[in-house]
C-alpha positions in Angstrom: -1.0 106.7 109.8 -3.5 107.1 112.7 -0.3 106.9 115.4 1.7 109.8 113.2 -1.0 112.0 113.4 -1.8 111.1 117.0 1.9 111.2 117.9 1.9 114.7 115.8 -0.9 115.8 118.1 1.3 115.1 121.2 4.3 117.1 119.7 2.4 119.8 119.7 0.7 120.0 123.2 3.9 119.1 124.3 5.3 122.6 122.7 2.2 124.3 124.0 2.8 123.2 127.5 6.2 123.7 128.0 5.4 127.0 126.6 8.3 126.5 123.9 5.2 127.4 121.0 4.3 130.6 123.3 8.6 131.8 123.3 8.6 130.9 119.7 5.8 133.0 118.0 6.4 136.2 120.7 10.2 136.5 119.4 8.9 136.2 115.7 6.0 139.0 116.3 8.5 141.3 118.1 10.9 140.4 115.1 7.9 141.7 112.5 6.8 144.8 114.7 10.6 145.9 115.1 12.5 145.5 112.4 10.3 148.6 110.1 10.5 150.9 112.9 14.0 149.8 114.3 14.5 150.9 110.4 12.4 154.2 110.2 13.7 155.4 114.0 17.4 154.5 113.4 18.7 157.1 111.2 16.6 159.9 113.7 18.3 158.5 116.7 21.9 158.9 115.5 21.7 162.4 113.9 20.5 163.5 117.3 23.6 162.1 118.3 26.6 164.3 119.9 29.1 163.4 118.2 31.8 165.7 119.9 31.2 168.0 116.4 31.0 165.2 114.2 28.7 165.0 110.9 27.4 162.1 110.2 24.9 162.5 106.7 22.3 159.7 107.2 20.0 159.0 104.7 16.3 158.7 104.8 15.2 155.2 105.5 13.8 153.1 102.9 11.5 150.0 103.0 15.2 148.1 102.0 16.3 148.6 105.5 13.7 147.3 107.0 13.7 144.4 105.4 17.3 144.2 106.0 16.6 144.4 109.2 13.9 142.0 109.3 16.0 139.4 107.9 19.2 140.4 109.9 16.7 139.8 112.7 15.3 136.0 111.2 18.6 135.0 110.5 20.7 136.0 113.5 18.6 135.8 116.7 16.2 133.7 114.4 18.5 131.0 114.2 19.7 131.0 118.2 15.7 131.1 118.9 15.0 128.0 116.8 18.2 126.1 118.4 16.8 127.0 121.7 13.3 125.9 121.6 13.7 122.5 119.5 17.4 121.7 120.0 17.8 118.3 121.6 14.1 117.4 121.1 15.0 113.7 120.9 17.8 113.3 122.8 16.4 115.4 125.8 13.4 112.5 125.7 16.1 110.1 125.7 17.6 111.0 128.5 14.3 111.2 130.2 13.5 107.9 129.1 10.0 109.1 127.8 10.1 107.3 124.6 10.4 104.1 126.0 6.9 103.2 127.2 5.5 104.6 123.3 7.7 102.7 121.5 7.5 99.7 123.7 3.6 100.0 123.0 4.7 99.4 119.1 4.8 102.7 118.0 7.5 102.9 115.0 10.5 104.7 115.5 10.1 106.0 112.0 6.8 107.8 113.3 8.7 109.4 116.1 11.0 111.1 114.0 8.9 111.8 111.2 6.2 113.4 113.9 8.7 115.5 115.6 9.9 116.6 112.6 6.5 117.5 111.2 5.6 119.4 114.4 8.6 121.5 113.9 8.5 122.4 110.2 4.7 123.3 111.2 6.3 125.2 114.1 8.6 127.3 112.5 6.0 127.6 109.0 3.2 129.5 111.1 5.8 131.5 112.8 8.0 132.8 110.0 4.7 133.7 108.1 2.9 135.3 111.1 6.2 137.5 111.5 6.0 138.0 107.6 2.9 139.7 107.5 3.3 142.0 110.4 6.6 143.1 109.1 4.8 144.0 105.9 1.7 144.9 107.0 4.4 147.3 108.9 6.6 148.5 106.3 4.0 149.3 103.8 2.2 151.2 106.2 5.6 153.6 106.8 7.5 153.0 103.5 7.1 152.8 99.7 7.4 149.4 99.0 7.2 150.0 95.0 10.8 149.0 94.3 11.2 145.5 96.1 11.5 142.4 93.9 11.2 138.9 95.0 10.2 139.2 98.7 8.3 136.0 98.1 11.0 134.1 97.0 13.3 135.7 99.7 11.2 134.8 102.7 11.3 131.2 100.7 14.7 130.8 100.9 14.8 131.5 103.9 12.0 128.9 104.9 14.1 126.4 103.7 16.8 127.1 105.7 15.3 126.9 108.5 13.4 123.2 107.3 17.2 122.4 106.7 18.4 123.7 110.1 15.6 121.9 111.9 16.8 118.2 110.3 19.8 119.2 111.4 18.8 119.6 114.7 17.1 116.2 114.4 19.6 114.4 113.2 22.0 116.0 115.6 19.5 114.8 118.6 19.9 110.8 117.2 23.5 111.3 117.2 24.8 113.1 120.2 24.2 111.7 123.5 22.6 113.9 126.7 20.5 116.4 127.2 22.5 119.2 125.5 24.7 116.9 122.8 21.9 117.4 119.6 22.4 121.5 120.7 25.8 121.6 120.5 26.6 119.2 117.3 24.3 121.5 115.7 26.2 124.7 116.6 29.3 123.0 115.4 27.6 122.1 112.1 26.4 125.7 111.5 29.7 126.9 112.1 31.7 124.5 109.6 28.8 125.4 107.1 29.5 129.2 107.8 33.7 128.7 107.2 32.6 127.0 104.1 30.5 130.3 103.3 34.2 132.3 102.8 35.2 130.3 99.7 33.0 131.9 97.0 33.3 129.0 94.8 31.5 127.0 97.7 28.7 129.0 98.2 26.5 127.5 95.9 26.3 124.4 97.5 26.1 126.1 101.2 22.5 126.3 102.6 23.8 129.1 104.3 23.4 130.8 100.7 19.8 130.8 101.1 20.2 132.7 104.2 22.7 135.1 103.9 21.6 136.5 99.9 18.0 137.5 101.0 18.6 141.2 100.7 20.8 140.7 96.9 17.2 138.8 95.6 14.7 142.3 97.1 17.3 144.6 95.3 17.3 143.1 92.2 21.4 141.8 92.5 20.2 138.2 92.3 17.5 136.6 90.5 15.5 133.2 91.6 17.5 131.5 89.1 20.7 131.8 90.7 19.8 130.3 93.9 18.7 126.9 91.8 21.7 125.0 92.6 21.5 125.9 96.3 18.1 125.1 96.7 18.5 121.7 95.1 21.6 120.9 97.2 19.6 122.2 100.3 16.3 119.5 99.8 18.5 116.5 99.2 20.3 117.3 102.2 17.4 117.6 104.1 16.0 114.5 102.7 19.5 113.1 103.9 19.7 114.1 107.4 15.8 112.9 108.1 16.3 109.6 106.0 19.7 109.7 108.3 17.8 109.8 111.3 15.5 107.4 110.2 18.2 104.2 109.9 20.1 105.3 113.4 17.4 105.7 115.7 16.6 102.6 114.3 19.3 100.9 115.7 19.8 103.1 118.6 19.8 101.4 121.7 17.5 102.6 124.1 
């Protein structure tokens, strides 16, 4: 237990120092501070449009579009941000050869996956919240937020895509080989899980369900029931992918 924690303590000074922490949480505050005035400015900046005699009616903005936008934001540019700062974290080390000397010195390779994973879940926990509150803090400062249901369980959803994506991401790293392998067997993951998302009678066992419905569970369209199935599927596959990790990097050769 002492080297997890001591090895989960290294994972994040490492972030810290390679300034990978400092990327991660500036993109998510600009992604909370935007996305409610992106929504309230929008509509004022396309009516003063010329449109060559065009009329375009606009409606006013609501607090729905800026959490559309807020989520549009989280899971579009969210996503490449998160690949970006933690894709490859094992198999960039590997390459290195910085996990030799640790896990010559009998650290378990259990405890180097488990820490890494840890660190990132923490990661992308403090940064999804901290973006969370401005964004509200935001929009219910310029909107009526009266009529939004299940925000909470939204932004959860959404949390647990992204604790899905980041086993990916690990799992990916134990697989592929170099510096940029774990990236781009994770791109090619997210893209067979997002051809899968076509079939509607797939999408209930697609993680990608927990990421694309945010805006159907704040208008009322779905309720927390009807992502059950997906969120079950979504915690045994992350259970998979890190038990998965577990048993090859195991018997990787180093």
């Amino acid at each position: 237990m002492k080297r997890y924690v001591a090895f989960t303590k290294k994972e994040f000074l490492e972030q810290l120092r390679t300034y990978r922490m400092l990327i991660l949480f500036s993109v998510f505050f600009i992604f909370g501070l935007m996305s409610p005035l992106l929504a309230k400015i929008l509509p004022e900046i396309l009516s003063g449009m010329d449109l060559q005699g065009m009329i375009i009616t606009i409606p006013e903005a609501t607090a729905v579009d800026a959490y559309a936008q807020f989520f549009k934001n989280m899971t579009q540019m969210g996503i490449i941000v998160i690949l970006l700062v933690f894709g490859g974290v094992i198999s960039n080390e590997l390459t290195r050869g910085t996990l030799v000397n640790v896990l010559a010195k009998g650290l378990g390779r259990h405890t180097v996956i488990l820490a890494k994973y840890t660190a990132m879940v923490v990661m992308w926990t403090v940064a999804l919240v901290f973006s969370g509150l401005i964004n509200q803090g935001y929009t219910m400062y310029l909107f009526d937020t009266s009529d939004i249901s299940n925000l909470i369980f939204s932004i959860l959803c959404l949390w647990l895509f992204g604790v899905y994506l980041l086993s990916l991401i690990i799992l990916s790293s134990v697989l592929a080989v170099g510096s940029f392998g774990g990236l781009i067997l994770t791109v090619v993951v997210l893209g067979g899980l997002l051809l899968l998302d076509l079939f509607p009678k797939l999408e209930k066992v697609n993680p990608i369900y927990l990421s694309s419905r945010n805006m159907d569970f704040i208008t009322g369209v779905l309720t927390p029931s009807d992502a059950l199935l997906p969120v079950l599927i979504t915690v045994i596959l992350i259970l998979a992918n890190i038990s998965a990790s577990i048993v090859l990097f195991n018997r990787k050769r180093l």
